[in-house]
DRENDO-1510 file (C-alpha; in Angstrom, 1 decimal, always signed):
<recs>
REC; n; res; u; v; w
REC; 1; UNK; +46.1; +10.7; -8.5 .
REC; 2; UNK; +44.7; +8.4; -5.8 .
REC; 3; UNK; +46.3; +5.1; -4.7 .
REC; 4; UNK; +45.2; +1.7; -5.3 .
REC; 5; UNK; +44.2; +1.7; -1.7 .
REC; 6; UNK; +42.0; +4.8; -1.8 .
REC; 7; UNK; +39.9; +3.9; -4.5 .
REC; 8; UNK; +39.2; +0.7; -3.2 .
REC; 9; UNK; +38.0; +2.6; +0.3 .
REC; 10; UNK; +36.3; +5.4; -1.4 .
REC; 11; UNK; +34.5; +2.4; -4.0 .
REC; 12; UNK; +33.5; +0.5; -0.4 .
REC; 13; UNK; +32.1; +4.1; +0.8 .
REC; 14; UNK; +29.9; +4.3; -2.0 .
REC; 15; UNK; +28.8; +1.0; -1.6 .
REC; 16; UNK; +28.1; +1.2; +1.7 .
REC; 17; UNK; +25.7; +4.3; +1.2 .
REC; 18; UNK; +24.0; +2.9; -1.3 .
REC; 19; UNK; +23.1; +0.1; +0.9 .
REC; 20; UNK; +22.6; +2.1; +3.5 .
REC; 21; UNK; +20.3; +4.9; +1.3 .
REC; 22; UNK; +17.7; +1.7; +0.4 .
REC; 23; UNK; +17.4; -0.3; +3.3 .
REC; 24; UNK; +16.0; +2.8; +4.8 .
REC; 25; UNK; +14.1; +3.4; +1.9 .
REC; 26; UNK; +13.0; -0.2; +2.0 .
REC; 27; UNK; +11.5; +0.0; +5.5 .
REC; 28; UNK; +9.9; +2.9; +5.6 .
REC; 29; UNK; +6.0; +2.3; +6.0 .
REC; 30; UNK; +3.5; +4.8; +6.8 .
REC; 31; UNK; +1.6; +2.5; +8.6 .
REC; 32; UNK; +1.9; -1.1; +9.2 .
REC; 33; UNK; -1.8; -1.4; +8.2 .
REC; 34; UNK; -3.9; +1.2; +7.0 .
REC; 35; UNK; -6.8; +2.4; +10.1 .
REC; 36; UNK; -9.2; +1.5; +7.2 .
REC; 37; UNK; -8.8; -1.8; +7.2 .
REC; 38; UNK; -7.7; -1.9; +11.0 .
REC; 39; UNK; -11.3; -1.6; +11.3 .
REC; 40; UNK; -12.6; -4.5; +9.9 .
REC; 41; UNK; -12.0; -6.6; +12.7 .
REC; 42; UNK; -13.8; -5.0; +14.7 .
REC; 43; UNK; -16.7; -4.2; +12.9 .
REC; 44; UNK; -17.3; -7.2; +10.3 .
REC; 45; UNK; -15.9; -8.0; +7.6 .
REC; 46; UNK; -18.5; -5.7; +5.1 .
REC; 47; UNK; -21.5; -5.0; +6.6 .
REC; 48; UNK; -19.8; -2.4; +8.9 .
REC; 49; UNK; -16.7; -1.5; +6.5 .
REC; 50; UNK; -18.9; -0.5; +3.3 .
REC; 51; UNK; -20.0; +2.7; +4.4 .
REC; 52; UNK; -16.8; +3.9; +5.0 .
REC; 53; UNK; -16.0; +2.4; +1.7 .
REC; 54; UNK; -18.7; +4.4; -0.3 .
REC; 55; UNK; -16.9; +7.7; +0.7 .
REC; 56; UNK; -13.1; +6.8; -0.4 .
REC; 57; UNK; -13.5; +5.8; -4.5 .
REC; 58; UNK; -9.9; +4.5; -4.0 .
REC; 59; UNK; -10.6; +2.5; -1.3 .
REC; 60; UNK; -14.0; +0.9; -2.7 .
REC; 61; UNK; -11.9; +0.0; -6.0 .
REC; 62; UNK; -8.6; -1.4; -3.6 .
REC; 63; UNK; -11.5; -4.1; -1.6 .
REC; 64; UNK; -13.7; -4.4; -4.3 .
REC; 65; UNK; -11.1; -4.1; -7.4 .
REC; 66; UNK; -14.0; -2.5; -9.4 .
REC; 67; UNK; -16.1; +0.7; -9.5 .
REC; 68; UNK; -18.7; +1.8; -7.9 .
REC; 69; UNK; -20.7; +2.2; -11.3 .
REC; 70; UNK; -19.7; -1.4; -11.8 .
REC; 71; UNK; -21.0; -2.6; -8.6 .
REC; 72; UNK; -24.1; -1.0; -8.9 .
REC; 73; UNK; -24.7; -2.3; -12.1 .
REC; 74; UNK; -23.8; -6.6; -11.1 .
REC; 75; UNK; -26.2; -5.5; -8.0 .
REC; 76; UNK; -28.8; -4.4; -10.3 .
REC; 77; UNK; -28.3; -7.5; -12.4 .
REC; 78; UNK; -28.3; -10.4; -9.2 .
REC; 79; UNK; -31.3; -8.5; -7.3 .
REC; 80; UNK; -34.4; -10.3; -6.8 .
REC; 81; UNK; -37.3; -8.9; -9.2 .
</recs>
């Protein structure tokens, strides 16, 4: 049976790894911006950008929050007859 004093040290252990397991979790980024979007300094805002974004589907939905069909289809709609 453990003492009164080792359960509270191995209960502060625990606790301590815990913290310790999500701060790194927490931090961890794979990059601090994505090289996508590093780009659009750069380059412009869209007129340079939108190339690149007509090859990635899940990068034209994350700037544009809507599909290419969709796009295509409000473009079609606000063109000039």
């Amino acid at each position: 049976m453990l003492s009164q004093r080792a359960k509270r040290n191995l209960i502060l252990c625990l606790l301590l790894r815990r913290r310790q397991k999500y701060a790194v979790r927490k931090n961890y980024r794979r990059f601090d911006a994505h090289p996508f979007f590093a780009k659009r300094g750069q380059f412009g805002a869209f007129a340079h950008v939108f190339p690149d974004l007509l090859k990635d589907n899940v990068k034209f939905f994350g700037y544009l929050r809507m599909t290419k069909r969709v796009f295509y289809k409000l473009l079609e709609l606000i063109e000039p007859r």
